[in-house]
N, C-alpha and C positions, 0 to 999 in steps of 0.2 A: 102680134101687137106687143107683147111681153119682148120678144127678144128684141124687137127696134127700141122701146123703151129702155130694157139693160143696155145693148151698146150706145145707145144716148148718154146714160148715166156714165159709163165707163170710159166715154171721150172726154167726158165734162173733168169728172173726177181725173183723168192723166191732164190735161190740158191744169186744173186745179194743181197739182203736186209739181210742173213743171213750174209755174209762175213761183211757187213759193222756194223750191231752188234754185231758182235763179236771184229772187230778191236775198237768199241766203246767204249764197254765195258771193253778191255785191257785198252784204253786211261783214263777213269773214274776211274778206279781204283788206290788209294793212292801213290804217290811213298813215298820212306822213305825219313827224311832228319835227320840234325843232329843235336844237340843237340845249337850249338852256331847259325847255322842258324835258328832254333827253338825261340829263341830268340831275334835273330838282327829284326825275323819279327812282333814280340811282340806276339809273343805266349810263353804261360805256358807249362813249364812241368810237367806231371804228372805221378806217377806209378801207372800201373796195375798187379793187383795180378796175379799170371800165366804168364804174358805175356810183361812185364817189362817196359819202359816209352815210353810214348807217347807225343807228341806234340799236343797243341789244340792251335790253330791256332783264330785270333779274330774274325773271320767269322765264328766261330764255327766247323770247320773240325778238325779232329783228324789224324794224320800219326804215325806211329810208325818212333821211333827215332835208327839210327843204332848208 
């Protein structure tokens, strides 16, 4: 009874720590901004070949600019 009880607990608690890397991971990832707020924050704009201007931001992050 104890060991089907622990692996219960221990599918629950991986199934638990995956949901929250995954909303993590949505969270880390860049949102866009635009090109005047790109700016006001004192970041540069920059073009990328292929893939069109980016913001770099003075903490060194890059967003792409919609």
């Amino acid at each position: 009874m104890r060991r089907i009880l622990g692996v219960a607990l221990a599918a629950a608690t991986l199934v638990g720590v995956s949901a929250v890397g995954a909303v993590g991971a949505g969270a880390a990832s860049s949102p866009n901004i635009s090109g005047n707020d790109c700016t006001a924050a004192g970041g540069q704009i920059v073009s990328r070949p292929y893939a069109g201007e980016a913001c770099v931001l003075p903490d060194g992050t890059t967003q792409p600019i919609t």
